[in-house]
C-alpha positions as CSV (number, residue, x, y, z in Angstrom):
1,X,5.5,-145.4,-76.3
2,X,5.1,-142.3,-74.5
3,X,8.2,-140.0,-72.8
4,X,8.3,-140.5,-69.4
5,X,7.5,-137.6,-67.4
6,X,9.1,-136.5,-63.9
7,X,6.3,-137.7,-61.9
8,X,5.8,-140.7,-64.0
9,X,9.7,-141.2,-62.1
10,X,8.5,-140.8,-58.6
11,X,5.6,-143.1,-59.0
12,X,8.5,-145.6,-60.3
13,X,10.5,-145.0,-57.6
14,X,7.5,-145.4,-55.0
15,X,6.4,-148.9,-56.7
16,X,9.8,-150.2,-56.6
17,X,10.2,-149.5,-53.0
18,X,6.9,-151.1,-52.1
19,X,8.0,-153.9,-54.1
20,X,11.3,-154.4,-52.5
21,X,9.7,-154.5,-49.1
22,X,7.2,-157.1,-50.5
23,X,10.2,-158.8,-52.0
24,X,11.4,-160.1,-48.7
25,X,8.4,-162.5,-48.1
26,X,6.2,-161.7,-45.4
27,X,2.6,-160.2,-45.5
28,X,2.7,-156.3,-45.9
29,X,0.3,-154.1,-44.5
30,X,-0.4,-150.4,-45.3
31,X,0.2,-149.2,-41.9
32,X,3.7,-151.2,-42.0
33,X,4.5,-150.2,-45.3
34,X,4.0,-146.6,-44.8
35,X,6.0,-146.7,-41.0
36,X,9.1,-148.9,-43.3
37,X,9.4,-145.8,-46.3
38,X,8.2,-143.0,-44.3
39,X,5.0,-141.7,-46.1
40,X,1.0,-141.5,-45.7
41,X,-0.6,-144.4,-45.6
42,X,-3.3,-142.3,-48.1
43,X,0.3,-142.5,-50.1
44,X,0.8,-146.4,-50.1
45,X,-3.1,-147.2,-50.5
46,X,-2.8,-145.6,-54.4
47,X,0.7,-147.0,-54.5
48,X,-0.8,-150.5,-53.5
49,X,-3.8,-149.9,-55.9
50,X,-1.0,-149.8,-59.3
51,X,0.7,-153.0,-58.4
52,X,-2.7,-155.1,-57.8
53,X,-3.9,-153.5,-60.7
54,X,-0.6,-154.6,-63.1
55,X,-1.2,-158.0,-60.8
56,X,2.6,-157.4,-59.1
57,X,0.5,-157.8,-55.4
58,X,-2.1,-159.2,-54.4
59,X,-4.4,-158.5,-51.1
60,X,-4.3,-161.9,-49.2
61,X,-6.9,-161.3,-46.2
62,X,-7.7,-159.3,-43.3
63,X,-7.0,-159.6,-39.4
64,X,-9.1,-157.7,-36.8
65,X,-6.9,-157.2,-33.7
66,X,-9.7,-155.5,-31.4
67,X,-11.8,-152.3,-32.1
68,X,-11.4,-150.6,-34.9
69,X,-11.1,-151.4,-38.8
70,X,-9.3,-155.0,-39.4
71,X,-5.9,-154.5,-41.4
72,X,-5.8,-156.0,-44.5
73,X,-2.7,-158.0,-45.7
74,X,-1.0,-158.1,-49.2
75,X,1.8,-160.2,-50.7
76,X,3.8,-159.8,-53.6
77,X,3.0,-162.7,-56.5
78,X,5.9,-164.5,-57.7
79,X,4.5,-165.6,-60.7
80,X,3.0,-162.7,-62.3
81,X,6.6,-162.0,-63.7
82,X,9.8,-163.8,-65.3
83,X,13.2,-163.0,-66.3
84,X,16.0,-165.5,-68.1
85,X,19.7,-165.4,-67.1
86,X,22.1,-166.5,-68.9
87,X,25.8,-167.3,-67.8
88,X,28.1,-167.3,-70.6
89,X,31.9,-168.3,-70.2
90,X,34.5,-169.7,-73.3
91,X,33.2,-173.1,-72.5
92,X,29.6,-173.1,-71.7
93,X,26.6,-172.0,-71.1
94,X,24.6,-171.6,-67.5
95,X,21.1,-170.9,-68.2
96,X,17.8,-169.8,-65.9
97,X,14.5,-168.8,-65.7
98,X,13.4,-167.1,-62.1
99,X,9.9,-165.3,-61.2
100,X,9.4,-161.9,-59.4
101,X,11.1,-162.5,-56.4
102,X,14.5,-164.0,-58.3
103,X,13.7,-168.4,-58.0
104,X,14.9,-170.3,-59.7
105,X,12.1,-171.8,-61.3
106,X,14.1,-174.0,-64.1
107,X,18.0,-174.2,-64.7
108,X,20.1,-175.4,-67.9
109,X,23.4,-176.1,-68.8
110,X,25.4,-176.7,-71.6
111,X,29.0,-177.3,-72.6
112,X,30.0,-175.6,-76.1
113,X,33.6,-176.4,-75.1
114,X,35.3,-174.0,-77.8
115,X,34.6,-169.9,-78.6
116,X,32.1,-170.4,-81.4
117,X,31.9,-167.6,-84.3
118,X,29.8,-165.0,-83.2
119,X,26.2,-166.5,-85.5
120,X,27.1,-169.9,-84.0
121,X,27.0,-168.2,-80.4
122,X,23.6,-166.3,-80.7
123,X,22.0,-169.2,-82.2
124,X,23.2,-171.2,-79.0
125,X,21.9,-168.7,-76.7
126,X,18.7,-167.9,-78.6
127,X,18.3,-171.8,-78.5
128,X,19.0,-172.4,-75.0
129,X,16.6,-169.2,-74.2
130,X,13.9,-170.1,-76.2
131,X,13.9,-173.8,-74.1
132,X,13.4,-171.5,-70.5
133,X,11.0,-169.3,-72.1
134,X,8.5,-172.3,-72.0
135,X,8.7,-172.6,-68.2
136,X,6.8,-170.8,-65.5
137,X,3.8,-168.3,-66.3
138,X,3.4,-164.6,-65.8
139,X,5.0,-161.8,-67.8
140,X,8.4,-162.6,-69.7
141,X,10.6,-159.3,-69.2
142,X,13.4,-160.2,-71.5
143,X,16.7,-161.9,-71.2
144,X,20.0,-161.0,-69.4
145,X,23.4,-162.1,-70.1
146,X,26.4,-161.7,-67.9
147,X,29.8,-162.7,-69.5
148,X,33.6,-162.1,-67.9
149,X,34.8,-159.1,-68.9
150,X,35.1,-156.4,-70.3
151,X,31.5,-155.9,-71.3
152,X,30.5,-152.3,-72.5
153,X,26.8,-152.1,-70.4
154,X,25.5,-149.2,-72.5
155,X,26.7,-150.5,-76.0
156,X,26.2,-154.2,-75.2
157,X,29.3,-155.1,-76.8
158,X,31.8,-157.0,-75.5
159,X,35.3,-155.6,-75.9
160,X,37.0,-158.5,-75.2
161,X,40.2,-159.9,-74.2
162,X,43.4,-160.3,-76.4
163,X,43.6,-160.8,-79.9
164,X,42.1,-163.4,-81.5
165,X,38.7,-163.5,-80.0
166,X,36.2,-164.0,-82.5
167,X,33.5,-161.9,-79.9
168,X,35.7,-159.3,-79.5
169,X,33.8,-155.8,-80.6
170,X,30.7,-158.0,-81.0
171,X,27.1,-156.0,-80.8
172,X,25.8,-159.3,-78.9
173,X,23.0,-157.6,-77.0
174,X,21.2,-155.9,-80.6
175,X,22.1,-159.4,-82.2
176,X,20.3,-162.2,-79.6
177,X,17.7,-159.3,-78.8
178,X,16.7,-159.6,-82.9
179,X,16.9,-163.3,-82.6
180,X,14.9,-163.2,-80.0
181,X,12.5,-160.1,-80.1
182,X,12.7,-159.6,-76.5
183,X,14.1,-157.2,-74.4
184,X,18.1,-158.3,-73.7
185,X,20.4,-156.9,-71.3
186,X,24.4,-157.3,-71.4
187,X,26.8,-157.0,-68.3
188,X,30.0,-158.1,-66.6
189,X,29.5,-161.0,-64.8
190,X,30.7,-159.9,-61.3
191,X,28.0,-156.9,-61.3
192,X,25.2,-159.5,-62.7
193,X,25.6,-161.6,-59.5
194,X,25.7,-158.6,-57.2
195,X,22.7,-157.5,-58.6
196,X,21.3,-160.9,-57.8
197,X,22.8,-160.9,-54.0
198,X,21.2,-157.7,-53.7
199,X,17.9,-158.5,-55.2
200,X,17.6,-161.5,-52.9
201,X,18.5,-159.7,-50.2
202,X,16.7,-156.1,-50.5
203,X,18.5,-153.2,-48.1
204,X,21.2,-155.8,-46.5
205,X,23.9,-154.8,-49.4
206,X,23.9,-151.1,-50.3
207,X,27.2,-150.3,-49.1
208,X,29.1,-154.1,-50.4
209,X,31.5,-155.4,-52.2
210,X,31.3,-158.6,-54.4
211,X,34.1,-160.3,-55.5
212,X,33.6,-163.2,-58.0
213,X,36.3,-166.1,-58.7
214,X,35.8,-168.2,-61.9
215,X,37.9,-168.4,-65.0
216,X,39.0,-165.1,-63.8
217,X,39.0,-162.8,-60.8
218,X,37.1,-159.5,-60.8
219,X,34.8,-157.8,-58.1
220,X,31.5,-155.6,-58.8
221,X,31.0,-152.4,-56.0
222,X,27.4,-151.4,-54.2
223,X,27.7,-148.3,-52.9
224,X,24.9,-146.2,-51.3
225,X,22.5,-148.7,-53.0
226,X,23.8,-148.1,-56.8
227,X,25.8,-150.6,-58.8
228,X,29.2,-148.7,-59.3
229,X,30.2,-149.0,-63.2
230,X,32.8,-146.6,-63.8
231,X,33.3,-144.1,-66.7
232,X,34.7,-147.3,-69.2
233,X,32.0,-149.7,-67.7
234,X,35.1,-151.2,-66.3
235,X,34.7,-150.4,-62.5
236,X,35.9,-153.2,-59.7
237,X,38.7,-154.8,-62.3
238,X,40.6,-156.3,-59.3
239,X,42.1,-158.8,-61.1
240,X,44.6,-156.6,-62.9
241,X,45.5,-155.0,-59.5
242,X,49.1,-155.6,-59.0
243,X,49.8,-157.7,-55.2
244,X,53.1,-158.7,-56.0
245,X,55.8,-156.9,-57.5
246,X,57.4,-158.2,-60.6
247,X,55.6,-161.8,-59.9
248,X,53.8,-164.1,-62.4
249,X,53.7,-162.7,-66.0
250,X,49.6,-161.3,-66.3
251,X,47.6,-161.4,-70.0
252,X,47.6,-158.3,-69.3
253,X,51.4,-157.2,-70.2
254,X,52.2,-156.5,-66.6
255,X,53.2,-158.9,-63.5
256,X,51.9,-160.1,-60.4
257,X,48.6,-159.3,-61.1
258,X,46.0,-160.8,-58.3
259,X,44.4,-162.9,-61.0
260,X,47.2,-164.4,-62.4
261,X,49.5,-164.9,-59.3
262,X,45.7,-166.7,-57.8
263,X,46.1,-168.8,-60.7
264,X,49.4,-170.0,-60.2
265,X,49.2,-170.8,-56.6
266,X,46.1,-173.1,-57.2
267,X,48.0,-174.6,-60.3
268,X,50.6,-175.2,-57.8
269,X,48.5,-176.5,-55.5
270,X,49.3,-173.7,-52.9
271,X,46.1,-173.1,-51.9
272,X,47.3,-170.7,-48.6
273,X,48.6,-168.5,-50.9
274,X,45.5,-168.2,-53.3
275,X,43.7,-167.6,-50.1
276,X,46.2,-165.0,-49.1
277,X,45.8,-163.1,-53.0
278,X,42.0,-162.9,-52.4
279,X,42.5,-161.7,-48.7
280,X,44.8,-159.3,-50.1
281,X,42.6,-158.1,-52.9
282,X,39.5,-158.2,-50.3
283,X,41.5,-155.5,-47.4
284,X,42.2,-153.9,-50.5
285,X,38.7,-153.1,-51.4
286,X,37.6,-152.5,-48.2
287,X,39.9,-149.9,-47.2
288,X,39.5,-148.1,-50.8
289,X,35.5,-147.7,-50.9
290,X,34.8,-148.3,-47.2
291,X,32.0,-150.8,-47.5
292,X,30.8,-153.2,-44.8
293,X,29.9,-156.3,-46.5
294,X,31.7,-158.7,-48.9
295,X,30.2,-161.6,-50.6
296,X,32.5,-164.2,-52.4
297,X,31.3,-165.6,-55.0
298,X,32.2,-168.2,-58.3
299,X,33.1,-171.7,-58.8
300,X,36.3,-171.9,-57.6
301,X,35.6,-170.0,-54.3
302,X,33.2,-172.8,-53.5
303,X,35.9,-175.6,-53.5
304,X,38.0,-173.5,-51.2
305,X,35.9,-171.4,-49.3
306,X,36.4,-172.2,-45.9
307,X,40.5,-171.8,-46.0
308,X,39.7,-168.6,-48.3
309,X,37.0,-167.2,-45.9
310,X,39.2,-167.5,-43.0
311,X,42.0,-166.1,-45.1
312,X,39.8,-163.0,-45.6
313,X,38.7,-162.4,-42.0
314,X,41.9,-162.5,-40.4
315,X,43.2,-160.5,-42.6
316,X,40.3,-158.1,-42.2
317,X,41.2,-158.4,-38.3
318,X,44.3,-157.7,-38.3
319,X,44.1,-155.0,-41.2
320,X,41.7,-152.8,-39.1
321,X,42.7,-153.5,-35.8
322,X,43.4,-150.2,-35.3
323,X,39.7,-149.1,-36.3
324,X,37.2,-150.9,-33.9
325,X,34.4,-148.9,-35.2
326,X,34.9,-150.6,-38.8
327,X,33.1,-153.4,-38.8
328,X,32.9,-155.9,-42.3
329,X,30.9,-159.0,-43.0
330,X,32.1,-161.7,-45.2
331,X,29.4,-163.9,-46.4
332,X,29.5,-166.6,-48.9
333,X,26.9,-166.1,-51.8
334,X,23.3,-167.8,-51.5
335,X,23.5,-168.6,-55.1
336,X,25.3,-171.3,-55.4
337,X,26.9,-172.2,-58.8
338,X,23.3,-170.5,-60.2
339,X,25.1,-167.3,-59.1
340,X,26.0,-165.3,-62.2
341,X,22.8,-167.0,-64.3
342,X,20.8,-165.7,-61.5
343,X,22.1,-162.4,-61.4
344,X,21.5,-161.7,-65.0
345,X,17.7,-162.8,-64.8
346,X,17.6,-160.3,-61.6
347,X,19.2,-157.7,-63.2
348,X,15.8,-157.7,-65.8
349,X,14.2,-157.4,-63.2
350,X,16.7,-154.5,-61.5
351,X,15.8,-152.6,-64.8
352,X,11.9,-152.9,-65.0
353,X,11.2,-152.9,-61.2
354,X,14.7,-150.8,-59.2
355,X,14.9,-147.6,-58.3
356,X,14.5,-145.2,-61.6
357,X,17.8,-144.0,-62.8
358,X,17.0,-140.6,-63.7
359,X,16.2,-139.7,-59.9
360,X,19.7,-140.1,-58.5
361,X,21.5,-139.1,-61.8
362,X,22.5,-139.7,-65.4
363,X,23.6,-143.6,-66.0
């Protein structure tokens, strides 16, 4: 495989934001395409001409409105590529296999109730991989799989938690790549399902936050259109942020850390107060990175989401009431329980189809 040059970039970049236009489902037109991303429509016609001939759109008719030449129409096609997700926690495994435009075109689960040695666990994932791989047509990209945290993006290794964790230091992104022989991808969970919000949703979350309640509580940070990581790939660890001094003891050595005291209250059955932790966290975020969207996320946000998203907005309300011109959305995710499974598939995608790295710095 040949080095990538500098223009081979800019073409990337070009392709990709055709694609993302495409991407939101109605009929494109050259004239429309090249008013949206502000270029020559002599631009988009060779841009246009690479995706139909790698088969990523497709011309779908023409319409004469009066005199003149009659604009022809193109569509992305769904099916002319596939990604698998996989959603991996301590006591299952949440699997999917979506086309182009992130559908779900298949979903599996299964329960492995117990942290398997580290062979046993590839061999479950290769398995379970292997199973989607036989669904759908087009392309298969590769594989993504988003865990809790911390995960090492660039190494693909998950650092793990406290000692003794069998997957802690473990290479899993070489190892279920070789099982596999397919490209494989390795991230947090929380940035996985932004990068399926955002896929979904192309332009609506460039400035968001997303914060993701499952086992744990962690968030994952859009801003100005790139996925935030940090300098330890540990970036939008909320749920070792402190909101209550010297409260519940964290695994983390400290107390009163968001996670742990959001724990507790549902435990306790205080579900006000868990709300209150994530509206906390939530103003938090906001006032720290200044974005204008947050979308909640995870299992356990669905069985208390409408006493958490109220919990959120008021305190959003009353938090910047003295900033009218601040205005943030809280949504609830699209996903579903599909969320983080979805978001790894999408993130396959992110990295064959997004915006090329190496135009808005090193990664």
């Amino acid at each position: 495989m040949r080095e990538s040059t500098p223009l081979d970039r800019v073409a990337g970049a070009h392709d990709a934001a055709v694609l993302a236009v495409a991407r939101r489902g109605d009929p494109v037109s050259r004239a429309g395409l090249a008013q949206a991303l502000q270029v020559t429509p002599q631009a988009i016609s060779k841009i246009l001409g690479r995706l139909m001939e790698r088969g990523l759109i497709a011309e779908i008719g023409t319409v004469a409105a009066g005199p003149g030449k009659p604009t022809t129409f193109y569509r992305i096609v769904p099916s002319s590529r596939r990604a698998i997700g996989l959603h991996l926690t301590r006591a299952r495994v949440h699997g999917v296999v979506v086309d182009l435009t992130g559908e779900i075109l298949e979903r599996r689960e299964l329960e492995i109730g117990r942290l398997q040695p580290v062979d046993e666990l590839i061999a479950t994932l290769a398995e379970q991989a292997h199973d989607l791989a036989q669904v759908g047509r087009g392309e298969l990209l590769g594989v993504g799989l988003g865990m809790p945290g911390p995960v090492d993006w660039s190494e693909g290794v998950y650092r793990g938690s406290a000692q003794p964790d069998p997957w802690r230091g473990a290479p899993l992104r070489r190892l279920l790549a070789q099982e596999l022989s397919l490209p494989v991808l390795l991230d947090h969970d929380s940035r996985a399902a932004l990068v399926g919000e955002a896929w979904s949703q192309p332009g609506l979350l460039d400035d968001a936050a997303l914060v993701l309640v499952e086992d744990g509580l962690g968030a994952a940070l859009c801003l100005g259109g790139m996925i935030v990581r940090g300098a330890h790939s540990q970036a939008g660890e909320v749920g070792h942020t402190v909101v209550r001094l010297g409260g519940v003891p964290c695994s983390c050595g400290r107390r009163g850390c968001a996670q742990a005291e959001h724990r507790a209250a549902l435990e306790a059955g205080d579900e006000e107060y868990a709300a209150q932790v994530l509206a906390t966290v939530v103003v938090d975020l906001v006032r720290l990175v200044d974005v204008d969207r947050v979308v909640l996320g995870g299992r356990t946000v669905y069985a208390q989401h409408e006493r958490t998203m109220d919990a959120i907005r008021a305190a959003l309300e009353e938090g910047l009431r003295a900033e009218p011109w601040v205005h943030v959305e809280v949504i609830l995710s699209t996903r579903g329980t599909d969320l983080i499974a979805v978001g790894s598939a999408c993130e396959v995608l992110e990295h064959e189809y997004g915006l090329p790295q190496a135009l808005v710095g090193p990664g």
